[in-house]
Each structure stands twice: as C-alpha cells, then as structure tokens.
VEXDREN-2710 file (C-alpha; in Angstrom, 1 decimal):
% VEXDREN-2710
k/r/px/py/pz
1/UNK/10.6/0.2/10.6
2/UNK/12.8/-2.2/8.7
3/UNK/10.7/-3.2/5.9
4/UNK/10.0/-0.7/3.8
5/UNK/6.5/-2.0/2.6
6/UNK/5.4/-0.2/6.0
7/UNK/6.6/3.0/4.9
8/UNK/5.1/2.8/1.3
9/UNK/1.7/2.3/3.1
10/UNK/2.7/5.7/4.9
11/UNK/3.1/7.5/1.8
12/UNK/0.4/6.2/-0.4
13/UNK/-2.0/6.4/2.7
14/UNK/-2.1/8.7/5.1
15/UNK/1.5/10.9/4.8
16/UNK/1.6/13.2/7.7
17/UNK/-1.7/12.0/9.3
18/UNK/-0.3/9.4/11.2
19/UNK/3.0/11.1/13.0
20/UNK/2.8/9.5/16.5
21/UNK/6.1/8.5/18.2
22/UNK/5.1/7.0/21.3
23/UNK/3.1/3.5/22.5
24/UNK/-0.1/4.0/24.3
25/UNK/0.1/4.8/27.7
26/UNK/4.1/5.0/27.3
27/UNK/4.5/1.4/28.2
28/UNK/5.1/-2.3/26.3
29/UNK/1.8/-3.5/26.0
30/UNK/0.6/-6.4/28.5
31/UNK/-1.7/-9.2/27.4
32/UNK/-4.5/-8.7/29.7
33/UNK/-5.7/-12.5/29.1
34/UNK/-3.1/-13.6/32.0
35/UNK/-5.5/-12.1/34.5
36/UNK/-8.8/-13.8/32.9
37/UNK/-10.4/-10.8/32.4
38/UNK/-13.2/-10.3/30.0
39/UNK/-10.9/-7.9/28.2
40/UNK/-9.4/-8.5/24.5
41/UNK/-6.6/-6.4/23.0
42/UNK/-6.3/-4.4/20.1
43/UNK/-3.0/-3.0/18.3
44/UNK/-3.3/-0.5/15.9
45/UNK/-0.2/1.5/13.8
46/UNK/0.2/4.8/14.8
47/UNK/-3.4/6.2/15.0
48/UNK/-2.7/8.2/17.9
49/UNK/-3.2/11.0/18.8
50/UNK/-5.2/12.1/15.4
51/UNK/-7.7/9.4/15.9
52/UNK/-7.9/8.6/19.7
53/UNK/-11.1/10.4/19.6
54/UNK/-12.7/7.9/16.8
55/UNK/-11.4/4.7/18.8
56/UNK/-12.7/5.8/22.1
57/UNK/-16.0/6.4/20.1
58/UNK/-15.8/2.9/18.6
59/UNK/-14.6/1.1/21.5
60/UNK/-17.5/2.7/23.5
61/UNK/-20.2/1.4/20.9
62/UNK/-18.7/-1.9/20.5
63/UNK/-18.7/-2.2/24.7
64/UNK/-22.4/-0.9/24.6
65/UNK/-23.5/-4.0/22.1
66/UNK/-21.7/-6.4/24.0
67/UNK/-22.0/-5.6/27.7
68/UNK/-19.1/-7.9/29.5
69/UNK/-16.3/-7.2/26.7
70/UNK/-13.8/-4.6/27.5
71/UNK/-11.5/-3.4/24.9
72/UNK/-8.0/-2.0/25.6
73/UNK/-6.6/-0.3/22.7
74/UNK/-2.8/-0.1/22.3
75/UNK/-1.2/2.2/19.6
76/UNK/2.4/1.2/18.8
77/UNK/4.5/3.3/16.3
78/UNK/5.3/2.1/12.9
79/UNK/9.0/1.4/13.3
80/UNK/8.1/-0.7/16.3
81/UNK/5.0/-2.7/15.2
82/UNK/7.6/-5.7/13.4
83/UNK/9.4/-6.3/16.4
84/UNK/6.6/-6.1/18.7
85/UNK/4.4/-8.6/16.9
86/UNK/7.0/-11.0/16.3
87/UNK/8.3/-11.2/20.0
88/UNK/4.2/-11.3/21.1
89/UNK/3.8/-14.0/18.8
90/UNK/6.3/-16.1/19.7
91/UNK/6.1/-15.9/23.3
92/UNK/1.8/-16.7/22.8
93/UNK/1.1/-13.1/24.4
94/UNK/-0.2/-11.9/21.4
95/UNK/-2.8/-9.2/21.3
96/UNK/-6.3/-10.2/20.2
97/UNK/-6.7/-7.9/17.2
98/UNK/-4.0/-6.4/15.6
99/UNK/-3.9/-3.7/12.3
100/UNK/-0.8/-4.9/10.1
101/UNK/-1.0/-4.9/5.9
102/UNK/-1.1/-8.9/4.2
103/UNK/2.3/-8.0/2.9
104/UNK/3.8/-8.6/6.4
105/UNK/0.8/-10.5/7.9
106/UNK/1.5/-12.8/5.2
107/UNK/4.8/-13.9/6.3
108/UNK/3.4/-15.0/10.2
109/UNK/0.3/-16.3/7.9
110/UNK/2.7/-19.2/6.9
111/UNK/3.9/-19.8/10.0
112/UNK/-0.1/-20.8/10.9
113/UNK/-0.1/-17.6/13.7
114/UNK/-3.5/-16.0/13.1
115/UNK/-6.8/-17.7/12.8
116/UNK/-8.4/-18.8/9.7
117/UNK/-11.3/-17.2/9.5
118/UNK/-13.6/-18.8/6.7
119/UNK/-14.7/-21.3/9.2
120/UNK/-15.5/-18.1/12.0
121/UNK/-17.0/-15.9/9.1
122/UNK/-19.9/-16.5/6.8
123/UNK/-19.6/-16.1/2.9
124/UNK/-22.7/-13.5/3.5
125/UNK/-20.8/-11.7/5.9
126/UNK/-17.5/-11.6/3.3
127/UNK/-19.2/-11.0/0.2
128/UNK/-20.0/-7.0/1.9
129/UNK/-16.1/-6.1/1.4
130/UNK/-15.0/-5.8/-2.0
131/UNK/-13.6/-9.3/-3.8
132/UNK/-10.5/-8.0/-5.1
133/UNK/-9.7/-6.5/-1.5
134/UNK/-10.5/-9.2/0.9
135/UNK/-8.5/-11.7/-1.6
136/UNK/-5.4/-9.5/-0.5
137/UNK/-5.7/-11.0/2.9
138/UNK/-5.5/-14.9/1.6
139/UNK/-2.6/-17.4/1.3
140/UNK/-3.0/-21.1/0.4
141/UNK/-6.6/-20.2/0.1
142/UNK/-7.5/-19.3/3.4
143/UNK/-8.8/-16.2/5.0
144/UNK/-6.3/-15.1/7.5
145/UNK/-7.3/-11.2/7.6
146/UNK/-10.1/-8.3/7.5
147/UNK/-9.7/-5.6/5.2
148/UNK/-9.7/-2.7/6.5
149/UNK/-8.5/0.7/5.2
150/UNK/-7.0/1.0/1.9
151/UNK/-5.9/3.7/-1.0
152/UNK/-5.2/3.6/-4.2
153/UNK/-2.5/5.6/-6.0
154/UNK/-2.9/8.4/-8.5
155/UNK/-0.3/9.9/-10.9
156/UNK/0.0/13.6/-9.3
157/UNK/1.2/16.3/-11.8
158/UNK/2.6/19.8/-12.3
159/UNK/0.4/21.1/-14.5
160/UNK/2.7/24.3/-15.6
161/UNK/5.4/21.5/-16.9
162/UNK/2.8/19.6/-18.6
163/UNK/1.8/22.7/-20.4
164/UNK/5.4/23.8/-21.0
165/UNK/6.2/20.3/-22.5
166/UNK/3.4/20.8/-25.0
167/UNK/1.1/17.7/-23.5
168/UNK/-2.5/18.0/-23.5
169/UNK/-2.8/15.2/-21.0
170/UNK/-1.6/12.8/-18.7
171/UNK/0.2/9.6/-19.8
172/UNK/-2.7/6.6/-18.6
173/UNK/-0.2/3.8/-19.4
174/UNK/3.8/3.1/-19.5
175/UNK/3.8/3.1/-22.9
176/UNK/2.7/6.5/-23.1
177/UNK/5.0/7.7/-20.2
178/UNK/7.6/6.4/-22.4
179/UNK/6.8/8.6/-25.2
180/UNK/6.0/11.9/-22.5
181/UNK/9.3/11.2/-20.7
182/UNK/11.3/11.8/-23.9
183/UNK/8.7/15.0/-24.5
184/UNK/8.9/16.7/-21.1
185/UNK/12.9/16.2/-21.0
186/UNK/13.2/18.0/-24.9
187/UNK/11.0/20.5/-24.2
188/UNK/11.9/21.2/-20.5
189/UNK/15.2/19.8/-19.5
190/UNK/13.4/18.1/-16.8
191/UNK/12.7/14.5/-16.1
192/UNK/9.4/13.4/-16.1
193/UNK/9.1/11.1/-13.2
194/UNK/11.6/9.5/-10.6
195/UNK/11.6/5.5/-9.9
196/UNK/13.4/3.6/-7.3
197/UNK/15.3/0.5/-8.5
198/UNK/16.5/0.2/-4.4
199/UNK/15.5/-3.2/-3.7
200/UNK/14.6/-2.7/-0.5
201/UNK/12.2/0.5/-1.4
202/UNK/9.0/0.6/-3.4
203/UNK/8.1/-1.8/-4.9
204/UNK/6.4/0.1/-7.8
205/UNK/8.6/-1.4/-10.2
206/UNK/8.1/-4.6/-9.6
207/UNK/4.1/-4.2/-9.3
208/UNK/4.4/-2.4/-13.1
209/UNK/5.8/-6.2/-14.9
210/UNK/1.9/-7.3/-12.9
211/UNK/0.4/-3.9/-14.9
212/UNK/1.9/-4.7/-18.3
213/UNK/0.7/-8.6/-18.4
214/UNK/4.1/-10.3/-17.2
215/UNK/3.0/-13.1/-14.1
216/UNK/5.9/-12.9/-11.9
217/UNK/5.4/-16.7/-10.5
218/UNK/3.5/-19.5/-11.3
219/UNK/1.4/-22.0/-9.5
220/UNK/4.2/-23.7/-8.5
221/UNK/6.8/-20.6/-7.3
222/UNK/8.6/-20.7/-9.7
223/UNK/9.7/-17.4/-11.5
224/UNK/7.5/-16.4/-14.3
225/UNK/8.8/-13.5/-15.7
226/UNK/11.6/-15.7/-18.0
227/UNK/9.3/-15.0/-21.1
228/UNK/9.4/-12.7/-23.7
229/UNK/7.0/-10.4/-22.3
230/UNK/9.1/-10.4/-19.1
231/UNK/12.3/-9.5/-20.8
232/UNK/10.2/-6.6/-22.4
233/UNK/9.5/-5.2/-19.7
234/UNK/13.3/-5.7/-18.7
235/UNK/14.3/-3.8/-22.2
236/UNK/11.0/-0.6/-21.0
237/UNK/13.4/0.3/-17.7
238/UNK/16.8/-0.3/-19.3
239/UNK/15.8/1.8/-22.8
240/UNK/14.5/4.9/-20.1
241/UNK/17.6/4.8/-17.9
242/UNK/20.0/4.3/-20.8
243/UNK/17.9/7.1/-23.2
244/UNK/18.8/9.6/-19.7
245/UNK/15.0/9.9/-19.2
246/UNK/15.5/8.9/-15.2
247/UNK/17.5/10.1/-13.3
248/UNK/20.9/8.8/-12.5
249/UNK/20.1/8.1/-8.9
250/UNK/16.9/5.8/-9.5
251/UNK/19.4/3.3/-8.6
252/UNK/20.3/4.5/-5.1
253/UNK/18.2/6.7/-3.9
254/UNK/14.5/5.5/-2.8
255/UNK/10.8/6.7/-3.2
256/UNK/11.4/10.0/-0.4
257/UNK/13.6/11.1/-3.7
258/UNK/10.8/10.8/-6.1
259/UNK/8.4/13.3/-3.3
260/UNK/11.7/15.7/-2.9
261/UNK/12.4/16.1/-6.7
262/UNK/7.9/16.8/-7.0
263/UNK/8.1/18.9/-4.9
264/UNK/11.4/21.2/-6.1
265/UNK/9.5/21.2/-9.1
266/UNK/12.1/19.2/-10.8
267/UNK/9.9/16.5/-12.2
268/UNK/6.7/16.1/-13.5
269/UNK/4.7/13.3/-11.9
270/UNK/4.9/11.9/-8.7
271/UNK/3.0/8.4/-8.1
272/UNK/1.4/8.9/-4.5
273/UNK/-1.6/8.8/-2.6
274/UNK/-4.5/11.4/-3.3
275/UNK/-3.9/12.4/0.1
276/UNK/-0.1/13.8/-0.4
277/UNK/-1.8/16.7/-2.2
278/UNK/-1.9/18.1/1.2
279/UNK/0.9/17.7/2.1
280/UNK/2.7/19.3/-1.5
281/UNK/0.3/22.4/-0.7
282/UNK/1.7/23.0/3.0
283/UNK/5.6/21.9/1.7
284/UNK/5.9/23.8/-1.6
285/UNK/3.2/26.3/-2.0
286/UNK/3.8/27.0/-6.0
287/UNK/4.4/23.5/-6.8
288/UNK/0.7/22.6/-4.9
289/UNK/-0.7/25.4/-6.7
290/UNK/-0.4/24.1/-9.9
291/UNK/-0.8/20.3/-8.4
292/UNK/-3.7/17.7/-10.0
293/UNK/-4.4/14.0/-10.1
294/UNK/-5.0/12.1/-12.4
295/UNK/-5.5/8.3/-12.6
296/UNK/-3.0/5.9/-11.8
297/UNK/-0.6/4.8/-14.5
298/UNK/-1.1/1.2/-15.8
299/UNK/-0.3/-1.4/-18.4
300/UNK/-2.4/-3.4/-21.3
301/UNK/-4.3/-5.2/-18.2
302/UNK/-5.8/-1.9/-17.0
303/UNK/-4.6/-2.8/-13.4
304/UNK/-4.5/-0.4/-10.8
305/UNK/-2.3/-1.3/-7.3
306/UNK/-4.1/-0.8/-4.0
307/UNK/-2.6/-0.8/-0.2
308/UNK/-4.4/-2.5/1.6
309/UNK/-4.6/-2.2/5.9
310/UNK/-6.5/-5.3/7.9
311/UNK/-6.9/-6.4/11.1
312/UNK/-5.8/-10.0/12.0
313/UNK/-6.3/-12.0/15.0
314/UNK/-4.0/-14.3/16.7
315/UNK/-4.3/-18.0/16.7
316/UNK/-3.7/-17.7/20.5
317/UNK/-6.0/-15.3/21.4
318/UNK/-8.6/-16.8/24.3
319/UNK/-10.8/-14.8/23.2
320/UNK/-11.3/-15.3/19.6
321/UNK/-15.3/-15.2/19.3
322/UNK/-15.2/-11.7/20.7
323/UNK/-11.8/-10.8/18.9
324/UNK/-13.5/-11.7/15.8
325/UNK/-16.9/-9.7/16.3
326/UNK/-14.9/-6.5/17.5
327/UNK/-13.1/-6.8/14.1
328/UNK/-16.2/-7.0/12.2
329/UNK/-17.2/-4.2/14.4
330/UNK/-14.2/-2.0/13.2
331/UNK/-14.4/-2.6/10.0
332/UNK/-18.2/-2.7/8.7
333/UNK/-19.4/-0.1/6.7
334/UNK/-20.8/2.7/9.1
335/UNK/-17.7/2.6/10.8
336/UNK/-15.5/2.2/7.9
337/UNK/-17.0/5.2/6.3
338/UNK/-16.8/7.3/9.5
339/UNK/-13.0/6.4/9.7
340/UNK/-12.2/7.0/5.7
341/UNK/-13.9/10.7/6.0
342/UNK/-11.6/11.4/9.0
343/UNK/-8.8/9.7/7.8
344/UNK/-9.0/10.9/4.2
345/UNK/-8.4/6.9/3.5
346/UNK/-10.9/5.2/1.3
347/UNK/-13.1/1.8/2.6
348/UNK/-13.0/-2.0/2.2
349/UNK/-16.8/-2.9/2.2
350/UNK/-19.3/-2.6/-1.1
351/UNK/-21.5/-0.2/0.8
352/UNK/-19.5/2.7/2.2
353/UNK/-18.2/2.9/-1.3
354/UNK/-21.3/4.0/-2.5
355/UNK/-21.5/7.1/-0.3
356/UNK/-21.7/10.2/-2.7
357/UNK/-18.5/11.1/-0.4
358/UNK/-16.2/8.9/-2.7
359/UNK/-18.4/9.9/-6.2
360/UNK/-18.9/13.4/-6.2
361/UNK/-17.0/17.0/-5.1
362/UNK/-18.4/20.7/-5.4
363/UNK/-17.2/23.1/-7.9
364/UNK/-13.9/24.1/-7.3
365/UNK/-13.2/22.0/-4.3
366/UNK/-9.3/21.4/-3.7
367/UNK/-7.3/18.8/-5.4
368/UNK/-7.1/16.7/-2.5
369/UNK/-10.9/16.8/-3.0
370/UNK/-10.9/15.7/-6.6
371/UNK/-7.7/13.7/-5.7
372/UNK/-10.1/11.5/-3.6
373/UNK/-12.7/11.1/-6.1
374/UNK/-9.9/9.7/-8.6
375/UNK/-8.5/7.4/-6.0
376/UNK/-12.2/5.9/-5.2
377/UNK/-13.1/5.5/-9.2
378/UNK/-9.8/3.4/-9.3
379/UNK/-10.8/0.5/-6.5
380/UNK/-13.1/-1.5/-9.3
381/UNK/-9.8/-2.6/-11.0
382/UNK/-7.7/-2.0/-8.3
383/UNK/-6.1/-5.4/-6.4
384/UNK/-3.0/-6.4/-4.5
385/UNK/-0.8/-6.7/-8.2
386/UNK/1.7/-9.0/-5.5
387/UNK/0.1/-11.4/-3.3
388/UNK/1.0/-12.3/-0.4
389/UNK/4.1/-14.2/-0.7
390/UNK/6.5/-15.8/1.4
391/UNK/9.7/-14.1/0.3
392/UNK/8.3/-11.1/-1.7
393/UNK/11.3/-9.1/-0.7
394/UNK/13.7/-11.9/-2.2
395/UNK/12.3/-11.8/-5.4
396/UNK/12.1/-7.7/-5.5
397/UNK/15.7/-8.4/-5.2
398/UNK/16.5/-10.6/-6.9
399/UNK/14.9/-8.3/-10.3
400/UNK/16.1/-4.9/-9.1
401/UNK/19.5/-6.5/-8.5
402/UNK/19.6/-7.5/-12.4
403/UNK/17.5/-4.6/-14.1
404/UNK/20.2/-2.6/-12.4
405/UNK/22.8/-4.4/-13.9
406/UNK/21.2/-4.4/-17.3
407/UNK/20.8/-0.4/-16.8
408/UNK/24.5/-0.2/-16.1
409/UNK/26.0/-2.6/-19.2
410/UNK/27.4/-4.8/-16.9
411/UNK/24.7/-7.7/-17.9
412/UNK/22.5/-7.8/-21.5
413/UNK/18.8/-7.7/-20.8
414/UNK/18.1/-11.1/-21.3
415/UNK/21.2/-12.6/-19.2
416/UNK/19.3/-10.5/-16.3
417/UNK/16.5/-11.8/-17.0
418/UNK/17.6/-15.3/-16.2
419/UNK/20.1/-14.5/-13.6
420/UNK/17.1/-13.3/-11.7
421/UNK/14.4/-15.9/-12.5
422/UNK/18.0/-18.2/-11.2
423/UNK/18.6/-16.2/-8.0
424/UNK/14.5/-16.6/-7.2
425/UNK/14.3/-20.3/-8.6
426/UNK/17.8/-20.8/-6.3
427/UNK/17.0/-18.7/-3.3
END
C-alpha cells in the first residue's frame, strides 16, 4: 500500500499475523445492495486466513440475533484496501462496513463519505469504549468511526547491550535516551536506537514534538510548532544526528531498518509493538533471547501513541441501521476481547480492558507475554498524538524535509523551523 501509515499499523500491531495476499473468494468484491437483498457488506484488512474462523463465528451470532440480515464478509489485502475504497466510494458501491485506521478514514471523512454516527449512536452506548480512543475517530467534532482494535508501542530492548553499556534501566523519556545514546555508543560502539527521518515512513518523529509538549497546529491550521519549544525539539534530532548517535541512514532508509539493525543486534532499542517479540524470537534466536519491553518512550506530557483500527460505514450504504448494529456487534466487549486474545491486539471498550488477560502473566511467561501486559498498562495515557487531519502527510513533510536539512548544515535550526511552519502555512 502506498501510504505508509498502513504499514506502521502492520508493525506496531499484528507483524506476521496478518500475511494474506489474496481478496476473498479471489474476486473484486460486488455490492450486493444492487440485487435488494437483505445482505450488508463488510471489508476487513487482511484477516484472512488466520482469523476466518473468528468471523464465521461472529458473522453466525450476529445472523442468529437478527434473523433476515445476512453478512458477506470480504477480506482485501493491505496494499489494495486504498484503491479499492476510493474507486467503491466514488462510484456509490461502497461496502456497508469497512475496517480502515482514522488516519486514512479521515481524509474520505472530509469529503462527507461515511455516516455521522452521533445522531445513530447513544452517548450511553459511546461512553463503553475508552474516551481517548473513540476521539481518534472524530473530525470537525463528529463521530465518523468505531474503534476497534488498537496497540500501543513499547521500547523493546537487548538486555546484554544494556548491561554492557553500564545502564541499569531503560531510558522512560527522550531526554534520557539522549543521555543513554551517548552511553551505549562509548561503551559499546553501537547505536542505541534507529529513527526514520523518510517523510513518507513513520511517523514516530513527528508524534515525539506531541510527546515533548510542542502542538503541531492550532485551532485555526496553522503550524504551531514556530515556538521555542518547537525549535527545541528541532535542536534534540539535529544535536543526535550531528553528535553521530544515529545512524547516518536515518535519513533514507525507513522504519524496516530500525527492525533489521534490532535484530542483527546492532542497536539497542527498537520502538514496536509488544507483539514483534515473536517475531525477533523466530528471526534472530540470540537477539530474542535476551529481548524485553519496557514502556514506551515519552516526553514531559507523559503521552503514549496508540494505533488505532475502526470500522466505518458508508454514507451510501442502504442499509445503514443494520450496518451500524453489526458494527457495534464487532466491536463490543465480548467480542473485542475474544478477537484481542487471538489476535494478540489489545481492545477499544472500558470493559474488556479489565480482563485479568491484559493485567496479569504467570511467573516466567515469555516476553510477548509480559510484552502485552506493558502495552495494556500504557492505553490510560495513550491517544492518537496526531489527529485526524486533512493533509497529515504534508506536514510530516514539510518537517522531515527541514529537520533533514538542519541535520545536514545546509539550513540553521531555526531557519527550518520556519521554512517548514511556511511550506505547511503555504501548502
């Protein structure tokens, strides 16, 4: 898929869980409302075949509540989902549910294509997610989306370097990343951590100015960051890049470089999802060995990033009274809990949070185990750090762009610091 927000999802969520390459049933998906059938449509993201057995299940119970209703469930891979959902919307032959993130859903969100659901969804009925989480899925102040699946990062580490680097602990916030970056290189020769300045990658750097207290726009769109605490953060990345404490190919190379170099054993932490434990075990046996997590890095707010998976529902569906029940179906709290202990993804709603699944592991249980426990204790202060906005990608740009000239000399920190409050404020 094109935009790379997708494929940060994959890695902080469910990395080699979700591997499918083909669309249900091998064909482009039809809307079945044509016919007038009692039938409503729902899209997920690559969920097959790991989880066909779950949907059937749900579909099944959702049929037996509401006799009359079929479902017909259509998986479509990741790098297709964009394209699909674009063309559907356009030509009104949208599905009537369908699982995208509010980074993307946002963009068709101003274009008025999915129903606004405060008017089809009680406050009662709301107030069951968590606040922070079902915020993620408004623009202009209108609901357009459910929560549904989510994860929250935590700062994986190589316990052997940390040792070998004389630290007793992992850094909690950048400024004491700073100060452990400078540690593990003297004492190791290694780098600490890799972070992509590729503006069309992670966004991670841009969600850290959120973390350390810098607003990126204001109410009006405008850039934000023009201040001094903006051109501070500006100075953090510039001072580690200059000081050699990255490495040189932050500037090219993108967040798959950050998992290689982990995993080679070449750096130190590795910001991912709880679940990628796994997969470090089964890639690079020593390195998993010696693997933990710990929470996610953060600023002076305390904020902790979350990715966030909904379900939306087209403003064209003919169905929408069903579409919306079957997506309150999906996503309430037996059913989210059922999904997040197959998936190894944590819930949305207040209540399946509190299942001792998410609070507690046995002695000794593996460190995708504790891994999960970490992630979970992170949602109270975990949000979207970047709302949904219009042009997101624009303004990543427009500060990667300029941090990475600032990095290289070819612009002081705080000319690049305007240019790119200019290049948003202009775009």
């Amino acid at each position: 898929m094109k935009r790379k927000s997708w494929q940060l999802f994959a890695v902080f969520g469910l990395v080699g869980l979700l591997l499918s390459a083909v669309v249900s049933c091998g064909k482009p998906a039809v809307n079945s409302q044509a016919n007038n059938t009692q039938e409503i449509e729902f899209w997920t993201m690559q969920l097959q075949p790991q989880f066909t057995e779950y949907f059937n299940k749900t579909i099944a119970g959702f049929e037996a509540e509401n006799p009359g209703v079929k479902v017909r469930w259509v998986d479509v891979p990741w790098s297709a989902m964009e394209s699909k959902i674009l063309g559907a919307v356009s030509a009104k032959t949208a599905p009537d549910v369908v699982n995208l993130n509010p980074d993307f859903a946002s963009l068709l969100a101003g274009r008025n294509a999915w129903l606004d659901l405060d008017s089809r969804i009680p406050q009662q009925v709301r107030s069951t997610y968590l606040p922070n989480i079902w915020k993620a899925s408004m623009l202009d102040g209108k609901s357009f989306g459910i929560p549904w699946y989510l994860t929250t990062g935590v700062t994986i580490y190589n316990t052997e370097l940390l040792k070998k680097a004389g630290i007793s602990k992992p850094p909690a916030t950048y400024a004491e990343l700073a100060q452990v970056a400078k540690q593990v290189k003297e004492k190791t020769g290694k780098f600490a951590f890799f972070v992509t300045f590729v503006p069309e990658d992670s966004a991670e750097v841009l969600q850290s100015f959120v973390q350390m207290g810098v607003p990126l726009i204001d109410a009006k769109g405008k850039a934000a960051f023009n201040s001094d605490k903006g051109k501070a953060v500006f100075q953090y990345w510039v001072d580690l890049y200059k000081n050699g404490l990255l490495p040189q190919d932050v500037l090219v190379q993108g967040h798959r470089r950050a998992i290689e170099l982990y995993q080679a054993g070449e750096t130190t932490f590795l910001a991912s999802g709880p679940q990628f434990l796994k997969a470090i075990a089964e890639n690079a046996p020593s390195i998993g060995a010696v693997s933990a997590a710990a929470p996610q890095i953060t600023g002076e707010t305390g904020k902790k990033t979350v990715a966030v998976m909904n379900l939306v529902v087209p403003r064209d569906s003919k169905r929408p009274d069903d579409a919306v029940k079957f997506a309150l179906y999906v996503t309430n709290s037996q059913n989210q809990l059922a999904f997040a202990k197959a998936a190894n993804v944590l819930p949305s709603t207040v209540e399946a949070l509190q299942d001792d699944y998410f609070k507690t592991v046995p002695t000794g249980a593996p460190a995708a185990d504790q891994a999960r426990v970490v992630s979970a204790s992170g949602l109270s202060s975990a949000e979207l750090l970047i709302p949904p906005l219009k042009d997101v990608k624009k303004l990543q740009k427009a500060i990667y762009d300029n941090l990475q000239a600032a990095m290289l000399d070819e612009k002081s920190v705080e000319l690049a610091v305007a240019d790119a409050a200019k290049a948003w404020d202009q775009r």
